[in-house]
C-alpha positions as CSV (number, residue, x, y, z in Angstrom):
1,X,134.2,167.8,33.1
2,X,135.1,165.5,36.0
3,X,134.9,168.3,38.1
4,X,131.4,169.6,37.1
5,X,130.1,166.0,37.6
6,X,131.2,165.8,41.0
7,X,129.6,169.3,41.6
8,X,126.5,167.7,40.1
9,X,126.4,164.5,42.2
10,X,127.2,166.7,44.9
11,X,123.9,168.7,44.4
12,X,122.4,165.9,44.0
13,X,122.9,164.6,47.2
14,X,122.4,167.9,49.0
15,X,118.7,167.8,47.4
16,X,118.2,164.6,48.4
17,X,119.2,164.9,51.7
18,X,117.1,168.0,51.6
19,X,113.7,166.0,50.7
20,X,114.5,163.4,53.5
21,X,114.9,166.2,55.8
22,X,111.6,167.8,54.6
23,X,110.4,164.6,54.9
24,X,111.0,163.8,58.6
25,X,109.8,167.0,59.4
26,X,106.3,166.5,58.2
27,X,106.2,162.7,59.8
28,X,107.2,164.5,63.1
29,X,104.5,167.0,62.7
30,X,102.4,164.8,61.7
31,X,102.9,162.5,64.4
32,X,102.7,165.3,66.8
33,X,99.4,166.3,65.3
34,X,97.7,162.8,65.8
35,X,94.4,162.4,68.7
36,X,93.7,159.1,67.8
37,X,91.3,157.5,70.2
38,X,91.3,153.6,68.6
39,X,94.2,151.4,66.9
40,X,91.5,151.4,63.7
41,X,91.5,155.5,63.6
42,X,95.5,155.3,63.9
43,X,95.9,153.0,61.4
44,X,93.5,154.9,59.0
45,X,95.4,157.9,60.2
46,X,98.6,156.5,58.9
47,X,98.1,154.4,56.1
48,X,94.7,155.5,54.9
49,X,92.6,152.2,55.0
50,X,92.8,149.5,57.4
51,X,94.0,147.2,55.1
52,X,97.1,144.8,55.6
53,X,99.1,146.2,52.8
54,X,101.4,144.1,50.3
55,X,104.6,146.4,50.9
56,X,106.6,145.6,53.9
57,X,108.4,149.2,53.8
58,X,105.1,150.4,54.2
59,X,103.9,148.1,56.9
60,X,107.2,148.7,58.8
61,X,106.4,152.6,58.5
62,X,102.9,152.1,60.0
63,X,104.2,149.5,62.7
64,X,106.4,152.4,63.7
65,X,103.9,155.3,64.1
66,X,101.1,153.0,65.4
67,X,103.0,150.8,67.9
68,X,106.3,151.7,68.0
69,X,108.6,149.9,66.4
70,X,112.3,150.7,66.7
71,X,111.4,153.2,69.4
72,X,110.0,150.1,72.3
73,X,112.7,147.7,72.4
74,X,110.3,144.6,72.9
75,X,108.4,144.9,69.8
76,X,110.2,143.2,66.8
77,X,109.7,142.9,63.0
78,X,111.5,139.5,61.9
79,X,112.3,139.3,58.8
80,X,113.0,135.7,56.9
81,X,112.9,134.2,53.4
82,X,110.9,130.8,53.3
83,X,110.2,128.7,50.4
84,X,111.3,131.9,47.8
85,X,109.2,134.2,49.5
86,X,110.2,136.9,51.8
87,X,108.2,137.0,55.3
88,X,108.1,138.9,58.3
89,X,106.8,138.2,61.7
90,X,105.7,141.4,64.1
91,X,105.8,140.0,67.9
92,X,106.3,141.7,71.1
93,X,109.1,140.1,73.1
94,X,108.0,139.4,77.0
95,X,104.8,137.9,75.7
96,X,105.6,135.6,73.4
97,X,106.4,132.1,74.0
98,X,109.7,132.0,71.8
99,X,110.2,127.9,71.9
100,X,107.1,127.9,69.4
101,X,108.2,130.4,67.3
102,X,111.6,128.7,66.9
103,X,109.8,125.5,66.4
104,X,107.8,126.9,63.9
105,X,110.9,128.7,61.9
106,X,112.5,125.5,61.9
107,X,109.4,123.5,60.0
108,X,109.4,126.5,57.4
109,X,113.3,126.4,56.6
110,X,112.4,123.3,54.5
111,X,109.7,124.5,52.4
112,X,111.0,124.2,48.4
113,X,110.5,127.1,46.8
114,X,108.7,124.9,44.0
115,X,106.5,123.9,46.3
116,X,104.9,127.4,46.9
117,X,101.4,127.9,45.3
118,X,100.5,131.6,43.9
119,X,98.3,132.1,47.2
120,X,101.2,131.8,49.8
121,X,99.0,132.7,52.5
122,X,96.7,129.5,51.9
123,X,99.9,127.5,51.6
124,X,101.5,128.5,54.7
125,X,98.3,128.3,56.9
126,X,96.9,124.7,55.6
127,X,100.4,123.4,55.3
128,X,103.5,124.7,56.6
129,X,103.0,126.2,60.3
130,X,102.8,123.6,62.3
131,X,100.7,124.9,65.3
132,X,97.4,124.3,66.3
133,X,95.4,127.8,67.1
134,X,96.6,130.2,63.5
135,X,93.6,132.4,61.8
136,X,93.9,135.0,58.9
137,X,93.0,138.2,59.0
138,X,92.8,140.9,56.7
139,X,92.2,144.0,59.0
140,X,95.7,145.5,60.1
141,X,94.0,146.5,63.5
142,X,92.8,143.2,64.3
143,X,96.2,141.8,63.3
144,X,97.8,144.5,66.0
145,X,95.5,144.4,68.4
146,X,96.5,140.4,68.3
147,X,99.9,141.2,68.7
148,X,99.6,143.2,71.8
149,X,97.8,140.8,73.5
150,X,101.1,138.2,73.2
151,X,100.2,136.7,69.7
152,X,102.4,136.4,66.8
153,X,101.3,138.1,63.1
154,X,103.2,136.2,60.4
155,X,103.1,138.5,56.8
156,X,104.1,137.5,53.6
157,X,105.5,140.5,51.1
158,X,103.0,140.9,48.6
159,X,100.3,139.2,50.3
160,X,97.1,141.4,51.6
161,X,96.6,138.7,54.4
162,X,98.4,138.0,57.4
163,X,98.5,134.6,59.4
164,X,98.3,135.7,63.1
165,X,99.6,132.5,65.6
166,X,98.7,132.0,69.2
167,X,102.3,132.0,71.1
168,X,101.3,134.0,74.6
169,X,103.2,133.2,77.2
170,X,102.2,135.4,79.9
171,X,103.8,136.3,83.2
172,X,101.9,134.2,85.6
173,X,101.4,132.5,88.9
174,X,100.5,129.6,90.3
175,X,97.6,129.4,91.6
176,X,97.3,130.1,95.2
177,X,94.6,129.9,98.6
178,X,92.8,133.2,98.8
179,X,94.2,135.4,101.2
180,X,90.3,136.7,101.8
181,X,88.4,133.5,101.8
182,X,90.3,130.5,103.5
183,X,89.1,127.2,104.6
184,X,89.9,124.8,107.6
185,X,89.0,122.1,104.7
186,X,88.9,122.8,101.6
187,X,90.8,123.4,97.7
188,X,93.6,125.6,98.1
189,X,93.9,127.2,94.5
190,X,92.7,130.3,94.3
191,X,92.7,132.5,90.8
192,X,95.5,134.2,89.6
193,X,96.0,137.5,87.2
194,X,95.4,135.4,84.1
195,X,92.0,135.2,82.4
196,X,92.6,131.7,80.6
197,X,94.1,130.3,83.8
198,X,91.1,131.5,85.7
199,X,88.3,129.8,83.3
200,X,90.0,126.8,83.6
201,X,89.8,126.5,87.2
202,X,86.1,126.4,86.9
203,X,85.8,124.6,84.2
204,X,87.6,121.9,86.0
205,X,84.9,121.6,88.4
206,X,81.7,122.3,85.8
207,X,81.9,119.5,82.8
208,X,78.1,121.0,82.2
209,X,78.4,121.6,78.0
210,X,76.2,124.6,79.3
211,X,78.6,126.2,81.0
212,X,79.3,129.3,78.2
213,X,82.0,131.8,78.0
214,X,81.6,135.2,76.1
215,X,84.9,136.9,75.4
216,X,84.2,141.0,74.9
217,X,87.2,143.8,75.3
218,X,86.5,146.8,77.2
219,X,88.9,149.7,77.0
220,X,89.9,151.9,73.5
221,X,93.4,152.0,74.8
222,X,93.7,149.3,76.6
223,X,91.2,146.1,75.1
224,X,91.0,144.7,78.1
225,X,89.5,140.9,78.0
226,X,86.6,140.2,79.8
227,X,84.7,136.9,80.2
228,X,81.1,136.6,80.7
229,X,80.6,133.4,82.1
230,X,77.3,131.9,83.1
231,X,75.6,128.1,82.4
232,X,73.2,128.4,80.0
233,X,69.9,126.1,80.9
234,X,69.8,127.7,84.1
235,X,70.4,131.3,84.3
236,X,68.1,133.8,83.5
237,X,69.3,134.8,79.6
238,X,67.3,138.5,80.3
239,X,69.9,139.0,83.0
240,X,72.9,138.1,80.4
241,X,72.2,140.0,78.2
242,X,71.5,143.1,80.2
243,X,74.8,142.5,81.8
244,X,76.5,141.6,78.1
245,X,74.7,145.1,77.0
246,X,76.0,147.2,79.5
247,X,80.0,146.0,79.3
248,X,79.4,146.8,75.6
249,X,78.1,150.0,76.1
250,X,81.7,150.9,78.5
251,X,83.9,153.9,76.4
252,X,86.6,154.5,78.4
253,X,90.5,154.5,77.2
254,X,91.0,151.4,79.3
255,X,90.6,149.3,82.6
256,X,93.9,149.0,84.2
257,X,92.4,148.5,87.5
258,X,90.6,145.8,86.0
259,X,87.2,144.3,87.6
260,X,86.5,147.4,90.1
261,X,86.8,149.7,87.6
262,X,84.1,147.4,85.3
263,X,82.4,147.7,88.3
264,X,82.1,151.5,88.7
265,X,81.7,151.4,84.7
266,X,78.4,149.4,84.8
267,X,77.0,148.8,88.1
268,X,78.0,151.0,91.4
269,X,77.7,154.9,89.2
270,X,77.3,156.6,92.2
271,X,78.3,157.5,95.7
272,X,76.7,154.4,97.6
273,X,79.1,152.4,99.8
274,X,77.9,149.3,99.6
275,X,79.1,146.5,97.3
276,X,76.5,145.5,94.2
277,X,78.0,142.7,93.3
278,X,80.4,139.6,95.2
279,X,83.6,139.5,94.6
280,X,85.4,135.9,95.2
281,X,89.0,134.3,94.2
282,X,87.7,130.6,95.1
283,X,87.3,128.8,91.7
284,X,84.7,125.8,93.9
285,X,82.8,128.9,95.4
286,X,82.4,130.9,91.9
287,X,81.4,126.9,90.2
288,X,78.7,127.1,93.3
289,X,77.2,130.4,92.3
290,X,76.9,129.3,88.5
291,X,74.8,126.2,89.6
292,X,72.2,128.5,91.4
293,X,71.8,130.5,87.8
294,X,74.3,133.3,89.0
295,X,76.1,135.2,86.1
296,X,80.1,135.7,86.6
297,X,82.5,138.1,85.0
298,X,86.2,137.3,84.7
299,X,88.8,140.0,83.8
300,X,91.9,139.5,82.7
301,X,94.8,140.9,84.6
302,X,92.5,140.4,88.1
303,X,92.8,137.5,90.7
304,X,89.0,138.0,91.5
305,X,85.6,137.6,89.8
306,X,82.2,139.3,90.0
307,X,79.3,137.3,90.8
308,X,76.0,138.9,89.9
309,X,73.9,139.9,91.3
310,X,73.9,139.4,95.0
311,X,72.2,140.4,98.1
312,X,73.0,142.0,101.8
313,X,72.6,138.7,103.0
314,X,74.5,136.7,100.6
315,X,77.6,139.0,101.1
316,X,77.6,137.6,105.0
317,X,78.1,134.5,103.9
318,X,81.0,132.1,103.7
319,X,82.4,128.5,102.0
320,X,84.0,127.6,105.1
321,X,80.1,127.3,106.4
322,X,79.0,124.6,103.7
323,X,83.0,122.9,104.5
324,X,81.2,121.6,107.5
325,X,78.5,119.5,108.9
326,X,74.9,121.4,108.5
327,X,74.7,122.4,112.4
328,X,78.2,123.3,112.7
329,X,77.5,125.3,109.4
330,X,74.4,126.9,110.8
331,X,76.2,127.3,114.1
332,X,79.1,129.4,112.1
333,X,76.8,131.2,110.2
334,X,74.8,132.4,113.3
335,X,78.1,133.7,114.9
336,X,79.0,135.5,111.7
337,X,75.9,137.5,111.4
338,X,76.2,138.3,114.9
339,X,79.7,139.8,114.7
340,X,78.4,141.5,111.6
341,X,75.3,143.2,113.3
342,X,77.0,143.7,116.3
343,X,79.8,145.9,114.4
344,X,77.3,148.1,113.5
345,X,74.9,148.6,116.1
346,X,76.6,147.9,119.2
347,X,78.8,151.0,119.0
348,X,75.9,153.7,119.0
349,X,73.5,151.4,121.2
350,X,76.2,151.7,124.3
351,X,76.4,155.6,123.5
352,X,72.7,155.8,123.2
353,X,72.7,154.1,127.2
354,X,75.8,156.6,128.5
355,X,74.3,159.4,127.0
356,X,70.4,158.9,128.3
357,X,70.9,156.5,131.0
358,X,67.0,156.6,130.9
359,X,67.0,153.9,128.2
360,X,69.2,151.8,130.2
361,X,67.4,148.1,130.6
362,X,66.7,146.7,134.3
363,X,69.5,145.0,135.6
364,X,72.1,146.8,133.1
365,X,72.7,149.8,135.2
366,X,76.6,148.8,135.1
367,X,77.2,150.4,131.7
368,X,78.8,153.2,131.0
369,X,81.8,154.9,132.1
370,X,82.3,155.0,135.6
371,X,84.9,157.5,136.1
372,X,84.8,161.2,134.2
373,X,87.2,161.9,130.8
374,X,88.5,164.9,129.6
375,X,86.7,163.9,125.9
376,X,83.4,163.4,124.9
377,X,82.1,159.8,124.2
378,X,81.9,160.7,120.8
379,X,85.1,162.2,119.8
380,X,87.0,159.2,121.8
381,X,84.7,156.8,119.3
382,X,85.8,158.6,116.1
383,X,89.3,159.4,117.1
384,X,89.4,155.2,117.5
385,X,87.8,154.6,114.3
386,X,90.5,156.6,112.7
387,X,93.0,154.7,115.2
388,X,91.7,151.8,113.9
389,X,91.6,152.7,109.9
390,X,95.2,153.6,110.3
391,X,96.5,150.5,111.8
392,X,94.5,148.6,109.5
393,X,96.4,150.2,106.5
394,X,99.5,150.3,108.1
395,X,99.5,146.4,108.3
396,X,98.6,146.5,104.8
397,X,102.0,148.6,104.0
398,X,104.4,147.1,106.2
399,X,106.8,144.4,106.0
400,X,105.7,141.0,107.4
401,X,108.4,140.8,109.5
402,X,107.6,144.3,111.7
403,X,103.5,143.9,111.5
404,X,104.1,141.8,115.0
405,X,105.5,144.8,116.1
406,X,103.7,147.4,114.7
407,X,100.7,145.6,116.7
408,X,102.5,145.6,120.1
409,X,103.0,149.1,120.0
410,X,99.7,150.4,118.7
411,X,98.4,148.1,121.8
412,X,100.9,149.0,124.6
413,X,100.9,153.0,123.4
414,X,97.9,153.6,122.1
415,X,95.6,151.8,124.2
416,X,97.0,151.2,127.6
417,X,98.9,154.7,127.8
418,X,95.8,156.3,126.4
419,X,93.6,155.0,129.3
420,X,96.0,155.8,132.0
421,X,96.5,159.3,130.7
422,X,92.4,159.7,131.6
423,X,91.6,160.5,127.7
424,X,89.9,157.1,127.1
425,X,87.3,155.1,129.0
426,X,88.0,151.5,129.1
427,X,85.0,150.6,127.7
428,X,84.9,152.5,124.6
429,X,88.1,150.7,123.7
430,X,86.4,147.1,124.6
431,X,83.2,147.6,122.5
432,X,85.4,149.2,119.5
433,X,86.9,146.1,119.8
434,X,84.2,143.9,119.5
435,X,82.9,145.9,116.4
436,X,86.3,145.6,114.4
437,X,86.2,142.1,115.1
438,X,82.6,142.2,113.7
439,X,84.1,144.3,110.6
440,X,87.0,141.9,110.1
441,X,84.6,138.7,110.1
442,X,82.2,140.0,107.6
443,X,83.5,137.5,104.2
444,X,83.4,140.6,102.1
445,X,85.4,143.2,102.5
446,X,84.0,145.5,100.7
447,X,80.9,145.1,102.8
448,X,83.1,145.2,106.2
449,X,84.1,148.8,104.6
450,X,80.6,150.3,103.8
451,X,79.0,149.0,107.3
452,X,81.9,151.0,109.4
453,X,80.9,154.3,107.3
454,X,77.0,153.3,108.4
455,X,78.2,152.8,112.1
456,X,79.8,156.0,111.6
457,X,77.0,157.8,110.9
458,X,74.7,156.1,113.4
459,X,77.5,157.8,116.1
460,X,77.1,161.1,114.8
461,X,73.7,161.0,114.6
462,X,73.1,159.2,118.5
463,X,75.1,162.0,119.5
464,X,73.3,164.7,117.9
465,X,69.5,163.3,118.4
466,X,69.9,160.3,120.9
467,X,67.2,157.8,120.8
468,X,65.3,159.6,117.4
469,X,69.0,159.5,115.7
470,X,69.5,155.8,116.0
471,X,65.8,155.2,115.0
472,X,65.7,157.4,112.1
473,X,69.5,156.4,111.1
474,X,68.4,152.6,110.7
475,X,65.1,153.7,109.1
476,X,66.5,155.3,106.5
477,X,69.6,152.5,106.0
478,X,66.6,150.2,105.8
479,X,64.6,152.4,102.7
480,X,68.4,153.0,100.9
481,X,69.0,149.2,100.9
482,X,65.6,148.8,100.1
483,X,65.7,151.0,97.1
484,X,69.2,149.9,96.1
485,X,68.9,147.5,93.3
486,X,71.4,144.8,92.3
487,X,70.7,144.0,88.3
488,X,66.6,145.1,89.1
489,X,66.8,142.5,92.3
490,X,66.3,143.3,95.4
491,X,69.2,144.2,97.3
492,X,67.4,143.1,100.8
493,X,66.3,139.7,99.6
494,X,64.8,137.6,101.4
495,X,64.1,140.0,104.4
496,X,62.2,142.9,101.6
497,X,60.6,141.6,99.9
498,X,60.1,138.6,102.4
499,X,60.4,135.0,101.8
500,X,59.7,133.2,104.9
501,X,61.4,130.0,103.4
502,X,64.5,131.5,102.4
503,X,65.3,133.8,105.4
504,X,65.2,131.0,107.3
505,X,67.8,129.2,104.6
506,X,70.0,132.1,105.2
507,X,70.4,131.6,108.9
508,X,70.6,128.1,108.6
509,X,72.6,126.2,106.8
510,X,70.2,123.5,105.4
511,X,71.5,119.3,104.7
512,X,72.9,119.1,101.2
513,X,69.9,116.7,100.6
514,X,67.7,119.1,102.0
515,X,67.9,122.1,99.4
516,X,65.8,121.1,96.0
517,X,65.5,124.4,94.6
518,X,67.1,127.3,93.5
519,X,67.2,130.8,95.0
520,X,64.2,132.5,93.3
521,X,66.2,135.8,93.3
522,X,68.2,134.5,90.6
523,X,65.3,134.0,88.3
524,X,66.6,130.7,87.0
525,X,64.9,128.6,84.2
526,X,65.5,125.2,85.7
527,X,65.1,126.1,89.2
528,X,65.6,122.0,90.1
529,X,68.7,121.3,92.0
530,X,67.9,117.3,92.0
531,X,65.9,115.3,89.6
532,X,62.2,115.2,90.8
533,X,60.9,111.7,91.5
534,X,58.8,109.3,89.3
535,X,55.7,108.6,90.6
């Protein structure tokens, strides 16, 4: 007998381990088998509803197919008994702040069981958890999608609703000066990668109660926050809710590369170089923008902003010109749009002159090349562009300590042997010069970039078509701008359509005093920058 028992127990576990085998097998398949696009569709996937359900064996099971627990070390189940009742928290470990949560688990480890209500869930938010921001949710994908951005979900075993506690604790810097927009005088905090950190640095400067900030999450994977940002009795509310309509209407798996990629998503679609909207990492210069009825988009993870919308014009422009008295501002601003004119046009004017000497004006017979090359103007110009592109991202990718060096030698080598050797002309490495300096003193870059592709083209075409290339070239620049639209504006504004007033406003910087109004391109509802006077 005992011997047919222990044959029996035997079988018995054989079978069982049998079915657990069996078991695995299908979860493995089944895991294998899932295309879920959404943390909703996984969770329906895995549990059937998206429910927060009562059994923690269950929970745990979908925590484990849906987010991995027990497979990613820094996402943890915690498991307590408080006041009788048997609790776990889900958190993930680098972005939680875990002085809270110890805090917090120190205030619950007196709770008398007889103290405990039938709701536990009621008891424990309105009484026991002692922190300031805790909400209760009921939807399991909510409660996840929480947790994976930092929070902390607190369930209680036989409860279908989950307290979910606000313990981020992010990674972070402090905030710095710009590296692209510095100032002789001037703040020197510039926004870092974290969204909350960000708004805050504006709001410090705006105490308007209109100033309003509309969270959204872009991305199916990744639920990337973004902040629409914009004061409310001033900016055109058509405009915001275009803008808010088209981040909506984003269905991609995710942002990682954060604002540019919100940028390609719902403004820039196509293949046109030049920027749509501003970008800017000075807190005073986005507060600036707001008070003129511009909209501004924050997103998390990005030291930047978009302002929108935005002009040609307004994308020469620069806070170190308003840092200073109004003629040294207009003064500054003068020089800037110079450089930035000259980097594009200067280039395939002196080609225009060596090519058809014709064209040359009276008393400018000394340009040109006075000695023959073995290349042809144009292939020296492009073979410097590229020179030039290289070196620039070269800088970009070397250590600090050999950038000093990296710049001798592309100055000693490159230029001076170059010019000996006879395949240079002097002067093509002079006014290539003056147009990267041009480039490099346009306040966006992303402008800088798409004005040395245009100066590109206006080369190739000089070369090809002489005088009729450069006039058609700009023509057609003119009618592309023209056309392009920023958020149905005008992208050449004030210059097409024109506005006498304001062209003059953007080539002079006008007394603080001096400017009542608004730009009219941002269609603002109060467009009264001071108080108008009682008669």
């Amino acid at each position: 007998m005992p011997e047919e028992q222990g044959r029996s127990e035997e079988r018995q576990e054989h079978k069982e381990e049998g079915k657990d085998r069996t078991k695995e097998a299908e979860l493995k398949k089944k895991q294998q088998n899932e295309m879920s696009d959404s943390i909703e569709e996984s969770i329906v996937y895995w549990q059937g509803k998206d429910v927060v359900v009562p059994e923690f064996e269950k929970l745990k099971q979908t925590f484990k197919y849906v987010m991995g627990l027990g497979e990613s070390f820094d996402v943890n189940f915690r498991e307590m008994t408080f006041g009788g009742r048997h609790t776990g928290l889900l958190f993930v470990t680098g972005l939680t702040k875990d002085t809270a949560l110890t805090e917090i688990f120190e205030r619950l480890s007196y709770i008398n069981p007889r103290e405990m209500n039938a709701d536990a869930a009621q008891d424990f938010f309105e009484y026991y958890i002692p922190h300031i921001q805790v909400n209760k949710y009921t939807e399991l994908s909510k409660i996840i999608l929480q947790v994976m951005s930092g929070m902390s979900a607190f369930f209680i075993e036989g409860e279908e609703t989950a307290l979910v506690i606000d313990t981020r604790s992010y990674p972070t810097r402090s905030p710095e000066e710009p590296s692209l927009e510095r100032v002789v005088r001037g703040s020197r905090d510039g926004f870092t990668e974290t969204l909350l950190t960000n708004v805050s640095l504006v709001r410090r400067r705006l105490h308007d109660p209109g100033f309003k900030l509309e969270l959204l999450q872009v991305g199916r994977r990744t639920k990337t926050d973004v902040c629409i940002a914009y004061i409310d009795d001033i900016v055109d509310k058509v405009q915001v809710d275009s803008i808010r309509e088209k981040i909506e209407k984003v269905n991609l798996d995710g942002i990682p590369l954060a604002d540019k990629q919100l940028e390609e998503a719902i403004i820039n679609k196509g293949w046109n170089p030049y920027p749509l909207v501003r970008y800017s990492e000075r807190p005073d210069s986005v507060a600036s923008h707001l008070l003129e009825g511009r909209v501004v988009v924050f997103v998390d993870t990005s030291p930047s902003v978009m302002i929108m919308p935005t002009t040609f014009f307004d994308l020469c422009q620069h806070a170190e010109e308003n840092r200073q008295t109004p003629f040294m501002g207009t003064y500054l601003r003068l020089v800037r749009f110079i450089g930035i004119f000259a980097s594009l046009f200067l280039l395939p004017l002196w080609m225009l002159f060596v090519i058809d000497p014709s064209l040359k004006p009276v008393g400018m017979e000394f340009i040109g090349p006075q000695d023959s090359v073995k290349l042809p103007i144009i292939v020296q110009f492009l073979i410097v562009e590229l020179g030039i592109d290289l070196m620039r991202m070269a800088a970009v990718h070397t250590p600090t300590p050999l950038a000093s060096a990296m710049g001798l030698i592309a100055a000693i080598l490159v230029g001076d042997v170059a010019v000996k050797t006879g395949l240079f002309v002097n002067e093509v490495l002079l006014y290539m010069a003056f147009a990267a300096i041009g480039m490099f003193a346009t306040p966006s870059y992303e402008l800088g970039l798409a004005n040395r592709i245009i100066r590109l083209l206006l080369l190739v075409l000089v070369a090809a078509f002489k005088a009729p290339g450069l006039i058609i070239g700009t023509t057609v620049i003119i009618l592309a701008l023209t056309l392009h639209r920023s958020y149905n504006s005008s992208y050449l504004w004030p210059f097409i359509p024109f506005n006498a007033k304001a062209m003059m406003e953007t080539f002079i910087r006008s007394p603080l005093l001096a400017s009542k109004k608004r730009p009219s391109f941002n269609k603002p509802r109060d467009n009264t920058r001071q108080p108008l006077k009682k008669k």
